[in-house]
C-alpha positions as CSV (number, residue, x, y, z in Angstrom):
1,X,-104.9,-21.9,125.5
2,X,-103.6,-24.3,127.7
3,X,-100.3,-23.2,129.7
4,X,-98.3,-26.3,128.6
5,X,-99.0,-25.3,124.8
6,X,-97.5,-22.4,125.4
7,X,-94.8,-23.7,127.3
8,X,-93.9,-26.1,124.7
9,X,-93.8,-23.9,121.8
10,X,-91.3,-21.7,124.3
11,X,-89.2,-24.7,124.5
12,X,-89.0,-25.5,120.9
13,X,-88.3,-22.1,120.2
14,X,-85.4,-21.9,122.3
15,X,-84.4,-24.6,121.0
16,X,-84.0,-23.3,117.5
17,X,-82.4,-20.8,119.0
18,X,-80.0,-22.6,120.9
19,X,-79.6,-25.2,117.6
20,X,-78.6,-22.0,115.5
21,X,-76.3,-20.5,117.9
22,X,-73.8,-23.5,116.9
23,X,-74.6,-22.6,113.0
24,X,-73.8,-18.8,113.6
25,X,-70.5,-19.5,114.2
26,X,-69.9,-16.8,116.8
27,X,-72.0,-14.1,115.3
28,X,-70.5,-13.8,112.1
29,X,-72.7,-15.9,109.4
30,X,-75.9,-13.3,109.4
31,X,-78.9,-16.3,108.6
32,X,-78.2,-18.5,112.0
33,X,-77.5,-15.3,114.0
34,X,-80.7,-13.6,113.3
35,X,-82.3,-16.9,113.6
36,X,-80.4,-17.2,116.8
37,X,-82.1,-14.0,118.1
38,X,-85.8,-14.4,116.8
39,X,-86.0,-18.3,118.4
40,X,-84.5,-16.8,121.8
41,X,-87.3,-13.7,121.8
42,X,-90.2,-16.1,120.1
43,X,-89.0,-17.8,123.5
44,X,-89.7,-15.1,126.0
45,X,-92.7,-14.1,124.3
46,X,-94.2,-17.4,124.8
47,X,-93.4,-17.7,128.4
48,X,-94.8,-14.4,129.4
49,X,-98.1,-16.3,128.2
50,X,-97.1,-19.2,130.1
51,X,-96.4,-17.7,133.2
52,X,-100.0,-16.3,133.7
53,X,-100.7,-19.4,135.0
54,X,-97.6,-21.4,136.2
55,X,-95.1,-19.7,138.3
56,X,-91.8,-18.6,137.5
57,X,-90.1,-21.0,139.5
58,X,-91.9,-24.3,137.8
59,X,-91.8,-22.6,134.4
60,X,-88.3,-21.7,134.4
61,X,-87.2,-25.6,135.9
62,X,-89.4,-27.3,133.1
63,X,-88.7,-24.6,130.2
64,X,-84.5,-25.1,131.2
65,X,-84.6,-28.7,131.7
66,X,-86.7,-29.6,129.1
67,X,-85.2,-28.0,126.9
68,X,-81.7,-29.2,127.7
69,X,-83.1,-32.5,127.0
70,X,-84.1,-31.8,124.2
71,X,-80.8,-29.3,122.7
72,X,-78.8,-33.0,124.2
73,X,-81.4,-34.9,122.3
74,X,-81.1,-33.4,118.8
75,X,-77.9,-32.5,119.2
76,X,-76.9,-36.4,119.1
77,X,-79.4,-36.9,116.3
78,X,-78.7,-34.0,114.2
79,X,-75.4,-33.2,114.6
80,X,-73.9,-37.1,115.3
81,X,-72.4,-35.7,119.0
82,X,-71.6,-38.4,121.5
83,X,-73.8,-38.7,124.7
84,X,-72.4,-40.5,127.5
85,X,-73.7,-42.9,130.1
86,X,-73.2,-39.5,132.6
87,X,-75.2,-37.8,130.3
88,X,-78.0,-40.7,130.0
89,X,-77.8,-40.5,133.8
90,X,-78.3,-36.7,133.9
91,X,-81.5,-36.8,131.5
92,X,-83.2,-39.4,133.6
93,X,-82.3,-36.9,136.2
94,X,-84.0,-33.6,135.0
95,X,-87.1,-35.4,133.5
96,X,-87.7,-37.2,136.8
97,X,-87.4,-33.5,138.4
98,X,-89.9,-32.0,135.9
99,X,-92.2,-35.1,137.0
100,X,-92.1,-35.1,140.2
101,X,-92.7,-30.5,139.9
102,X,-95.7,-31.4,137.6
103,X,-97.0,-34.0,140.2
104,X,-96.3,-32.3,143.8
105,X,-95.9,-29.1,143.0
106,X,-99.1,-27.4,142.2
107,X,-97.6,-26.2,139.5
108,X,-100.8,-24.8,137.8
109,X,-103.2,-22.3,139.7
């Protein structure tokens, strides 16, 4: 399977992860923690797959950026928070660098 695939399904499931996190409420409410832990180790698992055939370095910088995009994203959809200008400004940031690795950085063997 394409490395990207994989890399995208590692991305969504962190971000489940990361979404639940908020919901466990520090641990205590049992549904979102467990949830919590099987989006963050669906996660790994998926980028051990993914880094057979990008490096670490490239998969890490898309994985973490994209998916702070994407956690800012839904977080403003989903959960109504407030995403300023800076923040607009940040996101135009990380996608450009995720670009710009995908275009000039051999990112894929």
């Amino acid at each position: 399977m394409n490395p990207f695939v994989w890399l995208i399904l590692a991305i969504a499931s962190e971000v489940i992860g990361t979404l639940a996190l908020r919901q466990s409420a520090g641990f205590t409410r049992l549904g979102p923690s467990l949830l919590v832990v099987a989006g963050y180790a669906t996660s790994f698992y998926l980028l051990s797959f993914t880094l057979k055939q990008i490096p670490l370095g490239v998969t890490y910088a898309i994985w973490s950026g994209l998916g702070t995009v994407a956690i800012v994203l839904t977080s403003a959809l989903m959960l109504r928070e407030t995403v300023s200008l800076t923040s607009i400004f940040g996101i135009g940031l990380i996608i450009t660098g995720v670009v710009v690795l995908n275009m000039f950085g051999n990112a894929v063997h």
